[in-house]
N, C-alpha and C positions, 0 to 999 in steps of 0.2 A: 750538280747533275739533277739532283729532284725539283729543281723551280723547272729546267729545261723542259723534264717530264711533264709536271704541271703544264705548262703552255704548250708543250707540244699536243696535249691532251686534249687541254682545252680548243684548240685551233684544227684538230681532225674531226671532235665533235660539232663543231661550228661547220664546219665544211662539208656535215653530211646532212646539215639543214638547207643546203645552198641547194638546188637543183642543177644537178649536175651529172655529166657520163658516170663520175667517178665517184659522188659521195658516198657508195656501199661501202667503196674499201677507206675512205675518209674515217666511216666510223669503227672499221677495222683497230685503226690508226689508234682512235682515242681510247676504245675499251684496251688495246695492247700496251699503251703508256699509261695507264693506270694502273696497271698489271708489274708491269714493271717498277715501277715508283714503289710499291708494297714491299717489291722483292728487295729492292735496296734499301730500303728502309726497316728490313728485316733486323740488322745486328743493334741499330737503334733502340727496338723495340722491346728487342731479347732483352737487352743491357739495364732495363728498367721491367723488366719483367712482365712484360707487357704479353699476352700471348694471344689475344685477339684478332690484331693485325697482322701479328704472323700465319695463324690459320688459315685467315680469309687472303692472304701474298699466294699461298701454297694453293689455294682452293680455288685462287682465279686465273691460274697457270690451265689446268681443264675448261674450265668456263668460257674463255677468251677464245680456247679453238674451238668450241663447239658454238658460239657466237659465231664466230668468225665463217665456219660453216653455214653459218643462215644466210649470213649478212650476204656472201657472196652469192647466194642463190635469190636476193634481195626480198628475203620473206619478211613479209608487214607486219607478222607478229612481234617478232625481235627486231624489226625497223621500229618501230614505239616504244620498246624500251631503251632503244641506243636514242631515241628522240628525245625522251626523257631526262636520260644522263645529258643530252646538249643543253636542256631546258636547265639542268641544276645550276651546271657550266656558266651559262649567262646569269643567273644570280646569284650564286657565288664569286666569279668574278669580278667584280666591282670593289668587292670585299678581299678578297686575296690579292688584287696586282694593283691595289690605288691607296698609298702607304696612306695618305690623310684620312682616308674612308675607314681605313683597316684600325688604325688607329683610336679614331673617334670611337667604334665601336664596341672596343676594347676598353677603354677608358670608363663609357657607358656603363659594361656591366660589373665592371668594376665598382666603380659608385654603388651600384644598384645591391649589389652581393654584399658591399660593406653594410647597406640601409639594410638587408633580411637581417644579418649577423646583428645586428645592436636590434633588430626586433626579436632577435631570438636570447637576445641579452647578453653574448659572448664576444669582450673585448678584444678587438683588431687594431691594431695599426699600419696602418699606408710607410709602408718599405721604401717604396719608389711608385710611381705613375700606374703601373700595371702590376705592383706584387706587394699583397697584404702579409700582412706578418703577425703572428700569437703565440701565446707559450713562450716556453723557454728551454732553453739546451742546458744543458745540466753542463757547468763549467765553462760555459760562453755568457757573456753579456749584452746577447742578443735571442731573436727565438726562432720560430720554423719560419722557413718562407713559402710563400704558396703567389707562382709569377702565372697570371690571368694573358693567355694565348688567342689567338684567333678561333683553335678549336673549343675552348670554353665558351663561345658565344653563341653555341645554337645554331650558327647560320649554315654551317654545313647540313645537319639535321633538315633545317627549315627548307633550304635549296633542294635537297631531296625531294624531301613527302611534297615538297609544293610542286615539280615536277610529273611525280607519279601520280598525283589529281587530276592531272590534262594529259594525258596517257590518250584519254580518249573525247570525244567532243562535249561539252559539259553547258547549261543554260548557265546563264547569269546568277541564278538562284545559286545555282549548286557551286559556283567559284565562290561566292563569297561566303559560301557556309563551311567550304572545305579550308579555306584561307583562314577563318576565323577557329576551326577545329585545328588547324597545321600550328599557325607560326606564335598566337598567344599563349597556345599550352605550353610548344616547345619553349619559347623562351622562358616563362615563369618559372617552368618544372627547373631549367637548367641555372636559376640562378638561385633557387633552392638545393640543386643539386652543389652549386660552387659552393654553397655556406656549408653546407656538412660535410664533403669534402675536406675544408679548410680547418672546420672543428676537431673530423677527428685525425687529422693527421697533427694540425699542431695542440692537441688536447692526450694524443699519444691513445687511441682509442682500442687499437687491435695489432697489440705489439706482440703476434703469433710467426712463429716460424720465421725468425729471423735471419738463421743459418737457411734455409732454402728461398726466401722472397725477398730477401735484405739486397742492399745492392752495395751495401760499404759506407752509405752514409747513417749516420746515428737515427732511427726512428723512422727510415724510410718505410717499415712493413705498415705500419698503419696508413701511410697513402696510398699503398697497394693495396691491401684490403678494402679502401675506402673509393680511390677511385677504379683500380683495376678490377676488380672484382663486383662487388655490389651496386657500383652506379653503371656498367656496361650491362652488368643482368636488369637492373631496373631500366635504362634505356631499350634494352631490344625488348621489355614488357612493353614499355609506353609506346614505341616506334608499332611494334603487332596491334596494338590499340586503337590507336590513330590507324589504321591504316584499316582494321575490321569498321572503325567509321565511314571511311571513305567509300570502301563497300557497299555499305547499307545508304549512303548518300549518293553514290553514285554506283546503279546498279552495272553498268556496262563496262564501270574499271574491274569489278569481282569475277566478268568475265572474262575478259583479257587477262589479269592476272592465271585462274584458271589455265587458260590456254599455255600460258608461257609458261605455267610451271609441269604440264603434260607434255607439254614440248621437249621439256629440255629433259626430263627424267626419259622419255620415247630415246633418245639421244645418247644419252648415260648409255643406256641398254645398248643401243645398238653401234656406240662405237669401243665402250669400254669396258661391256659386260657380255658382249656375240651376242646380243640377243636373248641372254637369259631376262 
């Protein structure tokens, strides 16, 4: 059901780039099957203690009608941000539905996160193709494993913020400086982030609260505290970062952001608060 979503998503935001009667309610389509995909993916998320993505499932259940709301009165404010998510769409894409591409670039950072780790001097070894492995389990003859996913590689991130840069019309200058600001930070940062990650789950870093963030398996709290916790807060630092750049690079996206974010509070108010 969730790759459905995925493409169903992808293919309503593609079709509200087409010019057409109907691509307002196209991009309907797409913000509501991402919406969806969250909500199902809800007991997943729970189950690994995950409480991020559940927030934002529950948080995009309002968001989606009050879009949707725009969308159908086909306001160009909220038409450039659902333009935006089509833009991510097409580069992510390539990546998520082209198993050799997807692959290859899994593989990539893999390599890449094993070379930080021996620069940071902490023995790893290659599990299988895509999952390193360190430490040791106490009464096993093996150690943690840590399997390197699609979403390890930045390209969601990247497919974003590169998106939200062309929001609005941009000179030559400013793409390639906003492109050089997006996609070399995101990836480096995030294959420093795979290495500590890796360290301290299989080095057993933050074996706090076991009985509440444990999930059943031996030493799982310190991958949560590692990556559930501390790299989703340094991520949404670094994403507000990048993105107060993009601003100051590109004056006319800090206003459109603006816009959309008075828009949609005006909105809060006046369909979920009467107007207080």
């Amino acid at each position: 059901m969730n790759e459905y979503l995925v493409l169903l998503s992808c293919i309503g935001f593609l079709l509200f780039l087409l010019p057409h009667r109907y691509n307002w309610y196209a991009g309907i389509v797409g913000w509501a099957s991402i919406s969806l995909l969250l909500l199902f993916e809800l007991p997943g998320f729970l189950q690994i203690n995950n409480f991020l993505y559940p927030i934002l499932g529950i948080l995009s259940v309002p968001f989606v009608y009050l879009t949707a709301r725009r969308l159908i009165r086909e306001d160009p404010v909220v038409g450039s941000l659902t333009r935006a998510a089509a833009f991510s769409f097409l580069i992510y894409a390539p990546f998520g539905f082209y198993e050799p591409l997807k692959n290859w670039l899994i593989a990539v950072v893999v390599d890449q996160t094993v070379w930080v780790l021996e620069l940071l001097r902490y023995p790893v070894t290659l599990y299988e193709w895509n999952t390193i492995m360190a430490g040791s389990i106490p009464g096993y003859d093996i150690g943690f494993r840590v399997e390197i996913i699609l979403g390890c590689t930045g390209i969601t991130s990247i497919a974003i913020m590169l998106a939200v840069a062309n929001m609005v019309p941009t000179t030559t200058r400013q793409k390639i400086l906003s492109f050089l600001l997006i996609a070399p930070t995101i990836y480096l940062l995030n294959l420093f982030r795979n290495a500590y990650v890796i360290m301290a789950y299989t080095g057993q870093w933050y074996p706090w609260l076991p009985e509440v963030v444990g999930n059943g398996n031996y030493g799982y709290e310190s991958f949560f505290w590692a990556h559930n916790v501390f790299c989703e807060l340094l991520a949404l630092a670094v994403l507000i970062a990048i993105a107060y750049g993009l601003f100051r690079l590109i004056p006319d996206l800090g206003v459109l952001a603006e816009k959309l974010v008075s828009q949609y509070i005006r909105d809060i108010r006046q369909v979920f608060l009467k107007g207080r």
